[in-house]
VOVEX-449449 format. One record per residue: chain; x, y, z of N, C-alpha, C, CB in turn. Coordinates in steps of 0.02 Angstrom, whole numbers, plus 32768, in hexadecimal, padded with zeros to 4 digits. Each point is the difference from the previous one (the first is absolute). Glycine has a CB too. Layout:
<atoms>
  chain   n_x   n_y   n_z  ca_x  ca_y  ca_z   c_x   c_y   c_z  cb_x  cb_y  cb_z
      A     X     Y     Z     X     Y     Z     X     Y     Z     X     Y     Z
...
</atoms>
This chain:
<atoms>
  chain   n_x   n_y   n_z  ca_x  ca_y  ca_z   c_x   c_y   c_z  cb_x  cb_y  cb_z
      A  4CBB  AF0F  4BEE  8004  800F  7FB9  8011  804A  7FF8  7FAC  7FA5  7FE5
      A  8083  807B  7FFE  800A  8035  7FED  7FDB  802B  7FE9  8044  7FD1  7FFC
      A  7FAB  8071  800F  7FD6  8025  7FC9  8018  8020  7FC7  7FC8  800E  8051
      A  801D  7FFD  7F8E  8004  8011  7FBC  8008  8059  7FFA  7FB0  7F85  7FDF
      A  807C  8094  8048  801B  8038  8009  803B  8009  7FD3  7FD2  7FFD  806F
      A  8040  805C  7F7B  803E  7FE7  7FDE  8021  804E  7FF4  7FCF  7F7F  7FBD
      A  802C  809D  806C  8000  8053  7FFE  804F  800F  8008  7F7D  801B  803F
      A  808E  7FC9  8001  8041  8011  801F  8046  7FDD  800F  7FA9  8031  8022
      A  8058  7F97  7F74  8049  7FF1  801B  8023  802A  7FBD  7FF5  7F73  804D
      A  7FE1  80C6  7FA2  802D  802B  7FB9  8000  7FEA  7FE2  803B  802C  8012
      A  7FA4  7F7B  7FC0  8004  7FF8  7FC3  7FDE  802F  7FC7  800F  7F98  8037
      A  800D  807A  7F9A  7FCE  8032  7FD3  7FF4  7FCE  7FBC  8037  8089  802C
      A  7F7F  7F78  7FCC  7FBC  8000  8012  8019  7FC1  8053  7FA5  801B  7F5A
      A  8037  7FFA  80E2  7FFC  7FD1  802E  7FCE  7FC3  7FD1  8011  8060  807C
      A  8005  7F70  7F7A  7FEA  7FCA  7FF7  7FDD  7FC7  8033  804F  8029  7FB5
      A  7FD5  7FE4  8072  8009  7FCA  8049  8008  7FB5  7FFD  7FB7  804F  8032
      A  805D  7FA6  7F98  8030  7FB6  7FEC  803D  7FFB  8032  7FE9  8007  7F78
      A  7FFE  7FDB  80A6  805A  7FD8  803A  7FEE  7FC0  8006  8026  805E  8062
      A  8022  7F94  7FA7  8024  7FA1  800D  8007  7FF9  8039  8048  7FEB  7FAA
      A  7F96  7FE1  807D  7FFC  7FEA  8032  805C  7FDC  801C  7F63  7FF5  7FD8
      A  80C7  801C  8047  8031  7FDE  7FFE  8003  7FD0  8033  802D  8054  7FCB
      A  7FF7  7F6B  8036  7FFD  7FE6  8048  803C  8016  8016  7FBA  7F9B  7FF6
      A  8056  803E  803B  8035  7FFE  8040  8040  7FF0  7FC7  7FAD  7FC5  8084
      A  8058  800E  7F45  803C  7FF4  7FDC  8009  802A  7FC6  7FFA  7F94  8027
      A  7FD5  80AC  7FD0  800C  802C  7FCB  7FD0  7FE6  7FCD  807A  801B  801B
      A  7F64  7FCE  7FD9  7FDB  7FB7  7FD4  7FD3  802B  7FFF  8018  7F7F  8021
      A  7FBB  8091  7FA0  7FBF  8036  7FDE  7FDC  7FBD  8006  8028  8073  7F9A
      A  7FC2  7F70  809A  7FB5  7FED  8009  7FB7  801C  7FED  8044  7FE1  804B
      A  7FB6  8048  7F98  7FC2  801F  7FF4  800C  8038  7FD8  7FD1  7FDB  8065
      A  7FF6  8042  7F81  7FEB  803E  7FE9  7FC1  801C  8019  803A  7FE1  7FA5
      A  7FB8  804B  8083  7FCF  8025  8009  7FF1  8052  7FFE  8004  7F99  8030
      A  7FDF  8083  7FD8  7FE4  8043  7FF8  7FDE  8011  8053  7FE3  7FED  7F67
      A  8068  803F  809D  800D  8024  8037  8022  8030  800A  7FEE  7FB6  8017
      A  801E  8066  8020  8032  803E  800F  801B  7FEA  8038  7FC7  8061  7FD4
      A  8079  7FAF  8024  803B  7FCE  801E  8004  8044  8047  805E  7FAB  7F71
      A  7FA0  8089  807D  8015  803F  8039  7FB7  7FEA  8035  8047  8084  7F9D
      A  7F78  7F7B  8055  7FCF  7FF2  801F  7FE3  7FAB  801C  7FF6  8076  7FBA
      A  8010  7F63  8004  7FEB  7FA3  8013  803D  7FEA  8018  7FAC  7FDA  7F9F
      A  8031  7FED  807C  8036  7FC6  8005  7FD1  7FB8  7FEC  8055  8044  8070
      A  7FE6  7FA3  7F84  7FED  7FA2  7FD4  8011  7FEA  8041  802D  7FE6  7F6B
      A  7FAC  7FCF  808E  8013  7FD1  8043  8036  7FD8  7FF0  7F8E  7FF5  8029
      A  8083  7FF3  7F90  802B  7FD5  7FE3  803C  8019  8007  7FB6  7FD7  7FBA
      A  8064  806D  8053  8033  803A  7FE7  7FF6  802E  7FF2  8029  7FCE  7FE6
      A  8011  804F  7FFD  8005  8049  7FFE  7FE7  801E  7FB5  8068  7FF6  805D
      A  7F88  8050  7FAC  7FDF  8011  7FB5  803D  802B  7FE2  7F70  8008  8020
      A  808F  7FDF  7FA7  8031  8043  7FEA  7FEC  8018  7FA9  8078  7FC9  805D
      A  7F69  806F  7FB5  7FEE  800C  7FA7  8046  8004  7FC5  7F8E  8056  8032
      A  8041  7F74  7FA6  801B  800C  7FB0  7FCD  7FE6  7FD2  807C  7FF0  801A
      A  7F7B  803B  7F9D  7FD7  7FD7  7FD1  8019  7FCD  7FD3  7FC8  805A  8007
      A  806E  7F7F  801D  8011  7FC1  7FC7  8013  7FD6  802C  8029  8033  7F95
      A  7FF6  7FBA  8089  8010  7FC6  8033  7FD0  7FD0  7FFC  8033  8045  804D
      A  7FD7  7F7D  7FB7  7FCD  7FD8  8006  7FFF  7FD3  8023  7FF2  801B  7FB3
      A  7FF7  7F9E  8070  8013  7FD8  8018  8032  7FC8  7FF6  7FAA  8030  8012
      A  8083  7FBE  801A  8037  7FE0  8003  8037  8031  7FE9  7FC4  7F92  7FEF
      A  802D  80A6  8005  8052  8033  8002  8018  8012  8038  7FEA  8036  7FA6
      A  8056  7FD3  8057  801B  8012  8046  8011  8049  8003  8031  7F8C  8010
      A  7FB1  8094  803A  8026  8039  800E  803B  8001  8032  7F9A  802B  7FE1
      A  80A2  7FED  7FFB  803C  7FF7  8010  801B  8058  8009  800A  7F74  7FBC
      A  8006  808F  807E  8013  8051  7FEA  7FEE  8047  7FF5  801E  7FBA  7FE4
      A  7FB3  8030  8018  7FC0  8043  8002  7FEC  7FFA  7F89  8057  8089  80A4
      A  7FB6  7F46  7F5C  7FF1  7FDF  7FB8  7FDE  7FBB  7FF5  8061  803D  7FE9
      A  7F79  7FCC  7FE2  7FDD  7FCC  7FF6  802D  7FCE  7FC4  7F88  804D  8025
      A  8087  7F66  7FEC  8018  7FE4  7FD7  7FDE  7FCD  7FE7  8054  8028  8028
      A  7F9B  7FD9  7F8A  7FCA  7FBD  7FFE  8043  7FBF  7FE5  7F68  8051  7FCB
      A  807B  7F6B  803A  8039  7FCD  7FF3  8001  8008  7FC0  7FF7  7FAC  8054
      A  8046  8035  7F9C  7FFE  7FF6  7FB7  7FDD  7FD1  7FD8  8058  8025  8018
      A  7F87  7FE9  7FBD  7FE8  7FC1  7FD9  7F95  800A  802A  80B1  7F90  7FFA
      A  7F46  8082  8030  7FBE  800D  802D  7FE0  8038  7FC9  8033  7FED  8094
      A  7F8B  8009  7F62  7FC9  801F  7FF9  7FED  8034  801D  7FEF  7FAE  7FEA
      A  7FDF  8080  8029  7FC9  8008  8030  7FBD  7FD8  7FE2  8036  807B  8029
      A  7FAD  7F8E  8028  7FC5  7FDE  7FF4  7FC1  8025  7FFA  8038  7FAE  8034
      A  7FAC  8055  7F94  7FD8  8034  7FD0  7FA7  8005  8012  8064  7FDB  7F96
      A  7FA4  7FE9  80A7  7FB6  7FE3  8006  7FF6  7FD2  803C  7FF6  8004  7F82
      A  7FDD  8002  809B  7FEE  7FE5  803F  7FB7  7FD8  7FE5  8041  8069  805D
      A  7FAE  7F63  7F98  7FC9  7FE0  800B  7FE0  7FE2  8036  8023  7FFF  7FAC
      A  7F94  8004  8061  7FE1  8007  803E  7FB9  7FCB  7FE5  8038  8092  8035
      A  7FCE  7F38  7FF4  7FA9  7FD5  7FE5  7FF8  7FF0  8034  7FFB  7FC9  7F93
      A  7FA8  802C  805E  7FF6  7FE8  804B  8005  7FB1  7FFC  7FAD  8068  8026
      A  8076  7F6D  8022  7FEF  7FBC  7FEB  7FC2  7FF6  801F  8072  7FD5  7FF4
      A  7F65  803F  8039  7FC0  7FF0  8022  7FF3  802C  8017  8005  7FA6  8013
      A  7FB8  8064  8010  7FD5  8039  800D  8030  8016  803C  7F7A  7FD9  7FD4
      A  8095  8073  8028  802C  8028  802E  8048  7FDD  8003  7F97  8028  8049
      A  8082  7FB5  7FA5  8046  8003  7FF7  801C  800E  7FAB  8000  7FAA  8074
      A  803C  8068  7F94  8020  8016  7FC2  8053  7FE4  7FF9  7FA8  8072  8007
      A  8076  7F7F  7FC1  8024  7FD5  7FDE  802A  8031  7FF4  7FBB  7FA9  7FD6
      A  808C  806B  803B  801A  8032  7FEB  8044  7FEA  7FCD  7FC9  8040  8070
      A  8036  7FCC  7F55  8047  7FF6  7FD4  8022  8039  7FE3  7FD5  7F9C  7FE2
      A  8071  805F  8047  8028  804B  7FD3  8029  7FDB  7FBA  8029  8059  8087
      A  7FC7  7F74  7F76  802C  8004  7FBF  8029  7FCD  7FFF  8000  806F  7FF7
      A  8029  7F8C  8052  802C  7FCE  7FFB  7FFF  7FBE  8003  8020  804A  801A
</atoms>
């Protein structure tokens, strides 16, 4: 899991909002990290504060699809004692 570091990739205010990218450019995630210091297991980090999941980075740019959302909310329930139910939305 990444830490929640965020000093040293020059965003001003460092925020430490980055998109997890995979292997096909694909913003699998959002987490709060520092891309110069963490690493994700899923991929690579690359800060921005708007990207969201299912946009593509193409280029050293973030492209969201046309007609796509972001997803504003992660819901989390438990279904039984110690496990948890995870829905992003889709």
């Amino acid at each position: 899991m990444p830490s929640c570091g965020a000093g040293a990739t020059g965003i001003v205010p460092p925020s430490g909002r980055c998109c997890v990218i995979d292997g096909s450019g694909m913003v699998i995630a959002v987490c709060n990290a520092d891309p110069a210091l963490d690493t994700h297991p899923e991929g690579t980090l690359v800060a921005n504060e708007t990207a969201s999941r299912g946009d593509r980075y193409m280029n050293g740019e973030f492209v969201r699809p046309a007609g796509a959302t972001a997803v504003l909310s992660v819901s989390v329930s438990a279904t039984s004692r110690g496990s948890l139910a995870h829905s992003d939305g889709n």
